[in-house]
C-alpha positions as CSV (number, residue, x, y, z in Angstrom):
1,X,100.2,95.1,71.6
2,X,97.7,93.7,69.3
3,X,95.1,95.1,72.1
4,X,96.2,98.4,72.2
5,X,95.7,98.8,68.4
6,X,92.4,97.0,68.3
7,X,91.7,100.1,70.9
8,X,91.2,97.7,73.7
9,X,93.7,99.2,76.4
10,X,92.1,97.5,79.5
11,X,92.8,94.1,78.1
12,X,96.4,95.5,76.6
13,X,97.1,96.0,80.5
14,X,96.5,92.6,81.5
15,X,97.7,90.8,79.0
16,X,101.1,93.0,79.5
17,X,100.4,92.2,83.4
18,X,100.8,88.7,82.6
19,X,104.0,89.0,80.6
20,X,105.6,90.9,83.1
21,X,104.1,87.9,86.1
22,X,106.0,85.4,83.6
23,X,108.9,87.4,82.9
24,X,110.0,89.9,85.0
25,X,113.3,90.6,83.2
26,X,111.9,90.6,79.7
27,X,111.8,94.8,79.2
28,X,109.4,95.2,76.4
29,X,106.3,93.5,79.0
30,X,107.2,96.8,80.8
31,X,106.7,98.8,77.8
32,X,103.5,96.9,76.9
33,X,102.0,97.3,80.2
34,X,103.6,101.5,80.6
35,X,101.5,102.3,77.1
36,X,98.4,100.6,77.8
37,X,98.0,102.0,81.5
38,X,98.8,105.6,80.0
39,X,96.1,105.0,77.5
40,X,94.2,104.3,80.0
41,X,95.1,107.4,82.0
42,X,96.4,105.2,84.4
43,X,99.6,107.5,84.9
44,X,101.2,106.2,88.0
45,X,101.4,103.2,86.8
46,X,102.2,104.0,83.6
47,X,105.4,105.7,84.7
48,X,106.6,102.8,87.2
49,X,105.8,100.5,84.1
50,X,108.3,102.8,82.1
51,X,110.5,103.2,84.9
52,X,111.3,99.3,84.9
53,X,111.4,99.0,82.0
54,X,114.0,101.7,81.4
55,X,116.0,100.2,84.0
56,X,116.2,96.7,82.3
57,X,116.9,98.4,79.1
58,X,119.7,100.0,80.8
59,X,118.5,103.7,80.6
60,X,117.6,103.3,77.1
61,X,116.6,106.7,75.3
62,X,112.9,105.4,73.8
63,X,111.9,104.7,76.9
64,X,113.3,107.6,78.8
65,X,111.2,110.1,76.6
66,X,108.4,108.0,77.4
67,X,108.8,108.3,81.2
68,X,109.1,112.0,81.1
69,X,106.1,112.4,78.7
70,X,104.4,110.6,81.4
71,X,105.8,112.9,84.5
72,X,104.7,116.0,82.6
73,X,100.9,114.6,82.5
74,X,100.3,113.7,86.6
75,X,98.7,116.1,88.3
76,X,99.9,118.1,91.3
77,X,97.9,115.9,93.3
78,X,99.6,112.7,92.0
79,X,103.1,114.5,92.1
80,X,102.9,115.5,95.4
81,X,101.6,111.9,96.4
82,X,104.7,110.9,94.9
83,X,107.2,113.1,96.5
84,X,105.6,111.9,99.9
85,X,105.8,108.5,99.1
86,X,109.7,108.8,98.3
87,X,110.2,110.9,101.1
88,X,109.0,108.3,103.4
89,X,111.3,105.8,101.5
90,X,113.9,108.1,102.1
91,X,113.0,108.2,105.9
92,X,112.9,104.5,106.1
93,X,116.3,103.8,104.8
94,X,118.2,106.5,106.4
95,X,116.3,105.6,109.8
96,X,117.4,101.8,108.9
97,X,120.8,102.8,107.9
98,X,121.2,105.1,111.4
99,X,120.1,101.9,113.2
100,X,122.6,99.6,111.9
101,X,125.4,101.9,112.0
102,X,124.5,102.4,115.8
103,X,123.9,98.9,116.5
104,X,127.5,97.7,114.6
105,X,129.6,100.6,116.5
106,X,127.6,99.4,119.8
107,X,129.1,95.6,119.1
108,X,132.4,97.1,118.3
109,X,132.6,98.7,121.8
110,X,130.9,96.0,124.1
């Protein structure tokens, strides 16, 4: 944090890197790393900084206002990048899901 307020965000992001390498359940590395990647206009990864973070912190309010600050800045380029990228997660696990339940009901009847 001390980086961020000497204005150095690059070196805010890896030292927040770090913390989040040596502790991946500590929330507040997340929150470190979320604010110096927005500083750094780095919004995608700003926003799955935040997102972790508000998951270990148990959907805590601070950090939800901060992830949606972040959502209204991407662009619709970025936004539609995103929406891709979860619909091709989606794709996967339902494709995955349809496999396995195929494959059990195939055992079931062999």
């Amino acid at each position: 944090m001390a980086f961020l307020k000497g204005q150095k965000p690059q070196e805010a992001a890896q030292d927040a890197e770090k913390a989040t390498q040596l502790a991946p359940s500590w929330p507040k590395g997340y929150w470190r790393r979320g604010q110096a990647l927005y500083s750094l206009k780095d919004i995608p990864g700003a926003i799955a900084a935040f997102v972790r973070c508000w998951q270990l912190q148990k959907a805590d309010p601070e950090c939800e206002v901060k992830l949606w600050q972040c959502i209204q800045k991407l662009t619709r380029e970025q936004l539609a990048e995103g929406i891709i990228a979860l619909l091709g997660d989606l794709q996967v696990k339902v494709g995955a899901s349809f496999f396995l339940r195929n494959h059990q009901c195939s055992e079931v009847h062999a």
